[in-house]
MIGU-35156 format. One record per residue (C-alpha): residue number from 1; residue in one letter; x, y, z. Coordinates in steps of 0.05 Angstrom, whole numbers. Example, Ala and Ser with C-alpha at 12.3 -4.5 7.8 and 13.67 -1.06 7.14 Angstrom:
BEGIN
lovex,torgu,u,v,w
1,A,246,-90,156
2,S,273,-21,143
end
This chain:
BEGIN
lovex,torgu,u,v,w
1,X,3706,677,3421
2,X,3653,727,3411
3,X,3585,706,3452
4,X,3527,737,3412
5,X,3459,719,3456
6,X,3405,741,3402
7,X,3337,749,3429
8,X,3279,768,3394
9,X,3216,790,3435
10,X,3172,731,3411
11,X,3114,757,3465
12,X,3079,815,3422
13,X,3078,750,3369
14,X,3070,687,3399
15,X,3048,702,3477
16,X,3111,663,3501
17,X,3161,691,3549
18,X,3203,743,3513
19,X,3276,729,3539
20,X,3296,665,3571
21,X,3357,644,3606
22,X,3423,634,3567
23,X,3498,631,3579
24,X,3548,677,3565
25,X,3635,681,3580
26,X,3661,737,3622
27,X,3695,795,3587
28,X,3662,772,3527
29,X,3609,813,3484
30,X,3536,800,3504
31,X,3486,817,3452
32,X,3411,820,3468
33,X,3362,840,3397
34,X,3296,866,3410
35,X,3244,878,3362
36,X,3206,946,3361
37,X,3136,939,3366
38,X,3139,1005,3323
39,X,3176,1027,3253
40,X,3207,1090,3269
41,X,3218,1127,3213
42,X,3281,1181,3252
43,X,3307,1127,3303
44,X,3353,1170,3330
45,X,3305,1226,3341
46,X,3248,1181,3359
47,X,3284,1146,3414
48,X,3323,1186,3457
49,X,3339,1137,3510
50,X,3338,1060,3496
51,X,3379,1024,3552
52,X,3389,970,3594
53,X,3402,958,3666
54,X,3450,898,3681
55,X,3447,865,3754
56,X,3513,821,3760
57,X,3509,766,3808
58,X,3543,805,3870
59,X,3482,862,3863
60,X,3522,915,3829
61,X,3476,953,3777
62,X,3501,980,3705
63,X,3460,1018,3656
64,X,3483,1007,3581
65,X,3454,1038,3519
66,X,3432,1003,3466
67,X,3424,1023,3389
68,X,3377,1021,3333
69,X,3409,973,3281
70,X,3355,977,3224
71,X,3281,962,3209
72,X,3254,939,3271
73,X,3313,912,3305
74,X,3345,944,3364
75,X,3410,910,3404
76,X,3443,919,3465
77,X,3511,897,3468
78,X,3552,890,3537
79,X,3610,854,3562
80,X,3596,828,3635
81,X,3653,831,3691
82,X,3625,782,3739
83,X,3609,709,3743
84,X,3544,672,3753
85,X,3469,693,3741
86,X,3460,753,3717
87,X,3392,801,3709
88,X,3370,853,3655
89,X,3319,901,3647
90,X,3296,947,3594
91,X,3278,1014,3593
92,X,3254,1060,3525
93,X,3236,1130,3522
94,X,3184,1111,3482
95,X,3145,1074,3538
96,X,3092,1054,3495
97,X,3139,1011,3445
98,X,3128,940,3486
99,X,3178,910,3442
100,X,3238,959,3474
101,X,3209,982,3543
102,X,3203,933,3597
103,X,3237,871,3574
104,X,3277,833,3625
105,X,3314,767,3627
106,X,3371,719,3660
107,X,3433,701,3633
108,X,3500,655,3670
109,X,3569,678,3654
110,X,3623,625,3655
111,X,3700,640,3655
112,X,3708,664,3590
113,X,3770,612,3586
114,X,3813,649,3527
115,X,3883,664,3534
116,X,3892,723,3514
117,X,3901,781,3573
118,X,3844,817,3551
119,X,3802,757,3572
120,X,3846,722,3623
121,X,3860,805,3660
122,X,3804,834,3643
123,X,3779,900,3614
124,X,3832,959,3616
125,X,3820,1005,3680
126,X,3844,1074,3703
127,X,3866,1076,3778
128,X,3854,1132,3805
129,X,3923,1167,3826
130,X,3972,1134,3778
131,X,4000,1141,3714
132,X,3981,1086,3674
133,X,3926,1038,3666
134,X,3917,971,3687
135,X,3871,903,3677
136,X,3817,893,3716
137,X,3860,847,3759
138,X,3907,894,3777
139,X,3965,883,3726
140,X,3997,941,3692
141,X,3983,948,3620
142,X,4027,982,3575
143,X,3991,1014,3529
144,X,4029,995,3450
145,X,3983,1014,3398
146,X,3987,1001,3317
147,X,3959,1062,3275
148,X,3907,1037,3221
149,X,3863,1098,3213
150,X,3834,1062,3152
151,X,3840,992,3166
152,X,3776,974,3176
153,X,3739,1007,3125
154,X,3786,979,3079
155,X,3813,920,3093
156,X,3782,849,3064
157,X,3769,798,3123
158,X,3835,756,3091
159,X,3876,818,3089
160,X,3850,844,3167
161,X,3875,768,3189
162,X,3935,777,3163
163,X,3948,842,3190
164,X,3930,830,3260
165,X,3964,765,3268
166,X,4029,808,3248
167,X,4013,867,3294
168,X,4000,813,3355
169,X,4070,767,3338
170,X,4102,835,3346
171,X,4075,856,3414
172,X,4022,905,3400
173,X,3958,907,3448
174,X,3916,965,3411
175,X,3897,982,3352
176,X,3873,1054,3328
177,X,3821,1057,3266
178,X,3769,1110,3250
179,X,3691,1086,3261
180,X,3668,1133,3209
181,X,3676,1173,3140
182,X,3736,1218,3159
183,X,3783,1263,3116
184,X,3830,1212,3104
185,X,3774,1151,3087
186,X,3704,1178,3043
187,X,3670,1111,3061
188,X,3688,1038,3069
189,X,3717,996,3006
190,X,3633,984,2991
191,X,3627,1063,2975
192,X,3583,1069,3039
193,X,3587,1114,3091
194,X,3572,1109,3165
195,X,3514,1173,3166
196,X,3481,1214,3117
197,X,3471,1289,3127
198,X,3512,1352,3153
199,X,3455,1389,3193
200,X,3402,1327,3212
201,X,3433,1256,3200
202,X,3421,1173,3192
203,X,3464,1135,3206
204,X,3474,1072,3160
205,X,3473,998,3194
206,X,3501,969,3135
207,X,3570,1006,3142
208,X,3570,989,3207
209,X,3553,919,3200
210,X,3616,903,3161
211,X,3655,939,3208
212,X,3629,909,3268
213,X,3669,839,3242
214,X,3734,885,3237
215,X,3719,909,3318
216,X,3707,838,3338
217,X,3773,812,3294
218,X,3814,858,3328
219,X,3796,834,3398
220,X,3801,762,3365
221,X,3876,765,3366
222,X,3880,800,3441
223,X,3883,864,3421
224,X,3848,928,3443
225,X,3808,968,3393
226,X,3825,1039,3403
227,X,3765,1071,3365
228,X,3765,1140,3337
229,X,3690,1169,3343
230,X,3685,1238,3311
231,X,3749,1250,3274
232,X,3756,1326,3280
233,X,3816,1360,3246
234,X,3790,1432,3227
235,X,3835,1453,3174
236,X,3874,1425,3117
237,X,3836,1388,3049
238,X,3770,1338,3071
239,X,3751,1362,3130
240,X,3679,1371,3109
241,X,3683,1293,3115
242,X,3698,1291,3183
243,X,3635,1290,3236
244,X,3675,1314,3291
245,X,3686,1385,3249
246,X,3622,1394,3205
247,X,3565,1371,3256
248,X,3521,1418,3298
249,X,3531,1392,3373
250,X,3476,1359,3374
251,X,3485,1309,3321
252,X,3554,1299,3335
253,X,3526,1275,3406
254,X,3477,1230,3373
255,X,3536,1201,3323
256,X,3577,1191,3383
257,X,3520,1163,3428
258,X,3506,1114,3365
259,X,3578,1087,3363
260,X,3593,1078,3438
261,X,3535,1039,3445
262,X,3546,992,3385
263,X,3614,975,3405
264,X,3621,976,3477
265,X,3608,903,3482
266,X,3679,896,3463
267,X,3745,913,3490
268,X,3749,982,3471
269,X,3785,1053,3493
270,X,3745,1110,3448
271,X,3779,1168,3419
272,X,3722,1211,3440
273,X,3761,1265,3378
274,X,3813,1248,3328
275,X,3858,1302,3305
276,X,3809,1358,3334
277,X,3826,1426,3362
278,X,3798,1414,3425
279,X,3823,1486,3462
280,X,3806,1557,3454
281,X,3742,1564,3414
282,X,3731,1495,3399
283,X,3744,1479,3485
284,X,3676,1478,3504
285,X,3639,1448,3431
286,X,3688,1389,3457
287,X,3680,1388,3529
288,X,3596,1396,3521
289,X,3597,1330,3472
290,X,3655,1297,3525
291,X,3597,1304,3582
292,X,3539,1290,3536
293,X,3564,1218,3514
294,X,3600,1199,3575
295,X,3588,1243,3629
296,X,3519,1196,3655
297,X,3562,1146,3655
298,X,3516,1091,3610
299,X,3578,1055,3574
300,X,3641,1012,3581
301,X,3711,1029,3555
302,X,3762,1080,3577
303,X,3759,1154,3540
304,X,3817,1186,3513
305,X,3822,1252,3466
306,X,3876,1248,3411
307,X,3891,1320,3395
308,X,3925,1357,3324
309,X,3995,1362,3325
310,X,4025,1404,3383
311,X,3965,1408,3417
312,X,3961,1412,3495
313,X,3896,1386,3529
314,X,3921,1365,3597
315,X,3902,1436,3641
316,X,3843,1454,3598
317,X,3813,1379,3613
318,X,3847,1366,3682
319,X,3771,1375,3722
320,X,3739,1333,3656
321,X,3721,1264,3696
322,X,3705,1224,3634
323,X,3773,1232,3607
324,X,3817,1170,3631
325,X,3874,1194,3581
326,X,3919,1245,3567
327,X,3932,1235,3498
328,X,3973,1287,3450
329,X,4010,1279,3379
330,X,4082,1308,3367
331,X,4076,1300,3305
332,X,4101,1282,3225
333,X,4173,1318,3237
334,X,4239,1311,3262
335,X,4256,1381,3259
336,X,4283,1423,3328
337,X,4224,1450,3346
338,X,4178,1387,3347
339,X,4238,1354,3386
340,X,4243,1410,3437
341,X,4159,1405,3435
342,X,4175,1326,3454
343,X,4228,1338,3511
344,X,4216,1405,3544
345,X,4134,1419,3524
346,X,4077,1416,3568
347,X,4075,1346,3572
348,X,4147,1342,3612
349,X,4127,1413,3649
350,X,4064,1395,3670
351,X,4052,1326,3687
352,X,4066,1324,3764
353,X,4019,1391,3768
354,X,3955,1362,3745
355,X,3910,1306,3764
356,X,3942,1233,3755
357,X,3921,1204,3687
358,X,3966,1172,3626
359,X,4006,1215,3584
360,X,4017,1184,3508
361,X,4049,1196,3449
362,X,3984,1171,3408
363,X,4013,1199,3344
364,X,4088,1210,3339
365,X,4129,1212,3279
366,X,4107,1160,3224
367,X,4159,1109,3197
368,X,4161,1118,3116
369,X,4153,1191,3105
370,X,4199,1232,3062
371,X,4215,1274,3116
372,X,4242,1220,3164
373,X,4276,1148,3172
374,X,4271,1094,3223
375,X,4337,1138,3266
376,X,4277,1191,3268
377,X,4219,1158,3286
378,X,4260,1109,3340
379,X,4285,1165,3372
380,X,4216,1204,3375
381,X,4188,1148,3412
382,X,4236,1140,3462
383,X,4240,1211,3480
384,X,4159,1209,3497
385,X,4163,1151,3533
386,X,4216,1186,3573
387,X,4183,1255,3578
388,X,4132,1230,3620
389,X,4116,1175,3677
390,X,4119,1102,3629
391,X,4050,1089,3610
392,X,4053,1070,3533
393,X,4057,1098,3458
394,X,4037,1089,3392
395,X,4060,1071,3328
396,X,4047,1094,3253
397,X,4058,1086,3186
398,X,4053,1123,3125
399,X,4027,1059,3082
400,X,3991,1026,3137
401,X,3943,1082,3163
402,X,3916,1095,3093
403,X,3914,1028,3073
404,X,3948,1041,3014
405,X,3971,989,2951
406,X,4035,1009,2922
407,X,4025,1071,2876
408,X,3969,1092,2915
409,X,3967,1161,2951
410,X,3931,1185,3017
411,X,3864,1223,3003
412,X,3860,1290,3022
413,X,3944,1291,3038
414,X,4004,1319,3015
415,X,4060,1273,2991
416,X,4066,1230,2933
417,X,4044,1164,2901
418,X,4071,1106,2958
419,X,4127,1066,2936
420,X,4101,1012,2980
421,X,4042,977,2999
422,X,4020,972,3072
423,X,4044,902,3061
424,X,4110,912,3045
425,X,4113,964,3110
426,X,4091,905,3160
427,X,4162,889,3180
428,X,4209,955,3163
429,X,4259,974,3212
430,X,4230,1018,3263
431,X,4174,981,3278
432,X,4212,916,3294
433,X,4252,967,3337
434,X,4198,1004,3375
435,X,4174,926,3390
436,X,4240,919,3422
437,X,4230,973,3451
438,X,4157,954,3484
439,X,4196,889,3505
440,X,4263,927,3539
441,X,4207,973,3583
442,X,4166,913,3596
443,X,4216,875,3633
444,X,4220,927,3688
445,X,4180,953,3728
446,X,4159,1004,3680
447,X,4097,1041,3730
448,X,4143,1060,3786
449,X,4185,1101,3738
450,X,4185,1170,3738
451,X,4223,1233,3700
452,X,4288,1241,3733
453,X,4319,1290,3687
454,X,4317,1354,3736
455,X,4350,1321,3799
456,X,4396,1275,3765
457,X,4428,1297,3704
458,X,4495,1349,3723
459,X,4488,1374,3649
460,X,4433,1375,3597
461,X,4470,1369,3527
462,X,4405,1387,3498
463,X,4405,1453,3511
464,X,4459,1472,3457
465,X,4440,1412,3412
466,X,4367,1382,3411
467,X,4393,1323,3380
468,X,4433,1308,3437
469,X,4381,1306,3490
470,X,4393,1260,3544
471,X,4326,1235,3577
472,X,4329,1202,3653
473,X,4275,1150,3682
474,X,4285,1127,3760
475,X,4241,1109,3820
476,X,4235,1149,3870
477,X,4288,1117,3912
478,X,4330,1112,3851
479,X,4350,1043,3854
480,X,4321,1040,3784
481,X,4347,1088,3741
482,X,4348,1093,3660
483,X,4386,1133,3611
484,X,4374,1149,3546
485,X,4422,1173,3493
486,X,4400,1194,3425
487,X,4473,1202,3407
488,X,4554,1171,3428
489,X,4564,1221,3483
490,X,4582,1231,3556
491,X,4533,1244,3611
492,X,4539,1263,3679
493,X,4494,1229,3738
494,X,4485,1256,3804
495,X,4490,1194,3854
496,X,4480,1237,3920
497,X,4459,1172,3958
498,X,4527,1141,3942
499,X,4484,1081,3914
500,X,4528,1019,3878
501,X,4497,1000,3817
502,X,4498,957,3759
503,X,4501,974,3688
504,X,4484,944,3632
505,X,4474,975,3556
506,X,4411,969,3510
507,X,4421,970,3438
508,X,4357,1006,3413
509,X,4375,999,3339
510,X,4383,920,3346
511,X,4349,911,3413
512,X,4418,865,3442
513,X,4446,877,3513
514,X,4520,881,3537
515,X,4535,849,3598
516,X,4528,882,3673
517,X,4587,915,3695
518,X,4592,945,3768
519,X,4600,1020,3779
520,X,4639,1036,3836
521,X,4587,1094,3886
522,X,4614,1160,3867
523,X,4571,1232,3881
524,X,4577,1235,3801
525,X,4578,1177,3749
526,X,4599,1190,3680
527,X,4571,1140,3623
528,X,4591,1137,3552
529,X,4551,1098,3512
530,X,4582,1036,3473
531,X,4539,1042,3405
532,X,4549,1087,3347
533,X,4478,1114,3348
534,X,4431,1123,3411
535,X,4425,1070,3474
536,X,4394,1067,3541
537,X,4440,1053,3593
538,X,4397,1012,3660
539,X,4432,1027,3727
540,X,4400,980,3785
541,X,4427,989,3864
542,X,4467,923,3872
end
């Protein structure tokens, strides 16, 4: 699946034509290697600019940046949209290096002929306006993302396979990992580390080498890589490991310039920050490297920023262009406050008074902590896919995003020793019900549904108890219209159009339906859920 189209600049050597025609698959990752006619001993102060200019066949032009991947070797990697011949042509800031400045060359794209909607779609897109994000062909995608901060700096190829092939059987599209020494990760399982230095830095090809294989597995098995660039949190144990918190600007630019270059060949949405304070006196540090990296526009892949816990980015970055997604974490508890934070925080305040872009849960409450169970963490992600317009959420778990065997414990985190490995954690309960979640949403018609909560609901039973909050989806005409219940009670419905629906119950613990059952129009209809513990009733206009 992966199209690698190595060319080595044979001219300076040989006097033959440097880069000849070749054929690549659309979607796929295009690799061109050049060879510096020069040793450079500070690439990434040497060069400030290496790039490329792609022509597709329909005359559209796209400038990519390329990367300095060790020695003399230099690669740009880019995954082409378009099929039929397409064009290339260098540029260097270093206009004397012959080897990077000036090359050009041909190349076909075919179909790219793979199943998997990543290929078959297309690359993920933002339209402009909406809520959620889309193929390239036009097809909603639902964003359901797996959390393996340390997957692939950990992970052996055998135990990556494995772990993929589970995350795709059970409907996940993305996968989160960390691209770089973090607090929760000192280096990959080979002791290396993705940069040296806190003030001036190198990066290190090597680590990046073995983790390019982990990128490329992930979009192997149809999946997204959702790739964190500078993790970022600024307090708690490690953070001196984390580039997004001990790096001047500048170098944090040149990091993050590094990594979206290397892997935006493949199907990728960058976590420009991961766990960052990215407001108040850390808003501009963020918002100057946001512009720096993507604001020229020289990459592929959709930006999002995934915030610390609690943390509210959506009117400090509403003007930010580069940012296709809202993303926030509500996280590790299941305590009033974080609930209230879920149902009745910015997020459901503020998301019809900004600018159009994805909301998501990109870190809610983990499945295996001491502090919750799988009632917890269900419930947690039902409630943010209900505080918002539908456009996705993630998943996590305790074992799974440190990569930990059984007795291990998380670097640089509270808790103790884990009773399980990230094994044993593949298949525990609220994952397999979050999945049936994914699949519930994903037989409607999840983008046209909206927060109905305000207009609908007579009574919110979550204002005395915040474990009784009852969460409303609908159109805009209504004839859609979902109901969550975290708990068995009653809930009053405003039906001021008189509209004669259907209903039919969803079991969110074992992910069964009842049968439909007709509701006679009345201004007010009063459900009471069948199931011990929480359910979604689905009213549709008969």
């Amino acid at each position: 699946m992966r199209i690698v189209l190595v060319i080595q600049v044979a001219a300076l050597l040989f006097g033959v034509p440097a880069l000849a025609q070749s054929e690549a698959r659309l979607w796929t990752k295009v690799e061109k290697e050049l060879r510096s006619a020069k040793a450079y001993a500070d690439p990434l102060y040497e060069v400030s600019s290496f790039t490329a200019t792609f022509r597709s066949p329909s005359g559209r032009a796209r400038k990519i940046s390329g990367f300095w991947d060790g020695g003399i070797t230099w690669k740009i990697r880019f995954s082409p949209d378009e099929t039929g011949t397409w064009s290339f042509t260098t540029e260097c800031s270093d206009t004397s290096n012959t080897g990077l400045h000036g090359q050009s060359g041909t190349f076909m794209v075919a179909p790219a002929e793979i199943p998997h909607p990543i290929y078959a779609k297309g690359a993920l897109r933002r339209p402009l306006g909406n809520y959620h994000l889309t193929y390239a062909d036009g097809t909603p995608f639902f964003w359901f993302a797996d959390t393996a901060w340390n997957g692939a700096l950990k992970a052996t190829d055998a135990e990556w396979e494995l772990y993929l092939k589970d995350r795709a059987s059970k409907g996940f599209n993305a996968i989160q990992v960390v691209t770089t020494q973090w607090r929760g990760g000192a280096g990959d399982t080979d002791g290396r580390t993705a940069f040296e230095g806190s003030g001036k830095i190198r990066v290190n090809p090597e680590f990046f080498k073995r983790l390019d294989r982990r990128i490329d597995q992930i979009n192997e098995h149809g999946l997204v890589a959702a790739l964190v660039v500078l993790w970022a949190l600024p307090i708690s144990l490690g953070r001196e490991l984390s580039p997004g918190y001990i790096l001047p600007e500048p170098e944090a630019i040149l990091l993050a310039r590094y990594i979206v270059a290397r892997y935006g060949g493949n199907q990728v949405v960058w976590f420009l920050g991961g766990d960052g304070k990215y407001v108040d006196e850390y808003e501009q540090r963020w918002k100057t490297i946001g512009r720096a990296v993507f604001g020229a526009g020289n990459y592929q892949g959709l930006v999002a920023q995934h915030p610390m816990g609690r943390s509210w980015i959506g009117d400090a970055y509403a003007n930010e262009p580069w940012l296709d997604i809202v993303g926030y974490q509500s996280s590790h508890s299941a305590a009033e406050s974080t609930v209230n934070w879920i149902n009745r925080g910015p997020m459901a305040e503020r998301w019809d008074k900004l600018p159009a872009r994805p909301l998501i849960n990109l870190e809610p409450l983990y499945e295996n902590t001491a502090a919750s169970n799988s009632d917890d963490v269900r419930k947690a992600c039902y409630w943010s896919l209900f505080a918002t317009p539908v456009s996705g959420i993630s998943y996590g778990n305790h074992a799974i995003w440190p990569w930990l065997a059984k007795g291990e414990k998380a670097l640089n985190h509270s808790g103790t020793a884990s009773p399980n490995s990230w094994q044993d954690t593949l298949g525990f309960p609220a994952v397999v019900q979050v999945s049936n979640m994914v699949r519930f949403i994903g037989r409607l018609r999840w983008w046209e549904l909206r927060p109905r909560n305000a207009d609908l609901l007579v009574e919110q039973p979550g204002l005395a108890d915040y474990r009784q909050f009852v969460s409303v989806l609908g159109t805009n005409d209504a004839a859609t219209v979902l109901v969550y219940f975290p708990a068995k009670l009653v809930c009053h419905l405003r039906n001021p159009k008189l509209l004669a629906y259907s209903a039919q119950w969803f079991n969110p613990v074992d992910g069964q339906y009842m049968s439909e059952e007709t509701l006679q129009p009345q201004p007010v209809l009063h459900l009471t859920p069948p199931f011990e513990k929480d359910a979604v009733a689905i009213l549709r206009v008969r």
